[in-house]
C-alpha positions in Angstrom: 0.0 0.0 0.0 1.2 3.2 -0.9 0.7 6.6 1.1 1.1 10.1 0.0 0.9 12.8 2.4 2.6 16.1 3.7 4.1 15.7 7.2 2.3 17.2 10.0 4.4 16.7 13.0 7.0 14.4 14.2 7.4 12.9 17.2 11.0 12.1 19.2 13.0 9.3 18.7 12.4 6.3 20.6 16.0 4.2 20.8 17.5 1.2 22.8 19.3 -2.1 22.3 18.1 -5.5 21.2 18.7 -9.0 22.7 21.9 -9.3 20.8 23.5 -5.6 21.7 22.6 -4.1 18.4 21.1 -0.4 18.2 17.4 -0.1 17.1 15.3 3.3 16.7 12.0 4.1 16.0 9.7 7.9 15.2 6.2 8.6 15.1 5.5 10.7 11.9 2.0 12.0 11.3 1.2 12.3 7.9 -1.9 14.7 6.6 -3.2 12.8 3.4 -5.9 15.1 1.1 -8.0 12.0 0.3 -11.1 13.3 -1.5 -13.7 15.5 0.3 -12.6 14.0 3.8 -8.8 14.7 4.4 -7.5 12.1 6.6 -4.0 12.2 9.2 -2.4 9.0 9.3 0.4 7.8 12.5 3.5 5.8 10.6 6.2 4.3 12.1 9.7 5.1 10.4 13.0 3.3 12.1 16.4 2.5 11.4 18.5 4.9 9.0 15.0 6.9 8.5 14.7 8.4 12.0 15.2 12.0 12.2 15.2 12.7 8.1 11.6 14.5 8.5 10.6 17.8 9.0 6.9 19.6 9.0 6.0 20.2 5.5 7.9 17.4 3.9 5.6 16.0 1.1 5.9 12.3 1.2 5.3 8.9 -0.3 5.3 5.9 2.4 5.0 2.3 1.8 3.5 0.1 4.0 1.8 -3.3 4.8 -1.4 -3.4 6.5 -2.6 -6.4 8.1 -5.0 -7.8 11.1 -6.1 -11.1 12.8 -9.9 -12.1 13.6 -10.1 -11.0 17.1 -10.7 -14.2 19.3 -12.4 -13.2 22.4 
């Protein structure tokens, strides 16, 4: 799935270390999409080398996967 949007604010940079002592990070991006008569903000999750590229304004084009399980409760 592909998402085009402008970004309307970033969050901080989450960081730590996994099991095996390498470095992950994560950021919270909020993306304003203009989908048809009802505009739409959208959270992402960017990590790794991507983490503090962003700034308010940047027009973007994001890439993700959406999936879901049946809820079994």
């Amino acid at each position: 799935m592909e998402i085009k949007g402008s970004v309307k604010a970033v969050m901080e940079v989450k960081s730590g270390v996994k099991k095996d002592g390498g470095q992950w990070s994560s950021q919270t991006v909020i993306l304003h999409i203009e989908d048809g008569k009802y505009p739409k903000d959208v959270a992402i999750d960017v990590s790794g080398d991507n983490c503090g590229k962003l700034n308010i304004g940047d027009e973007v084009t994001a890439q993700c996967d959406v999936s879901s399980r049946e809820y079994n409760g």
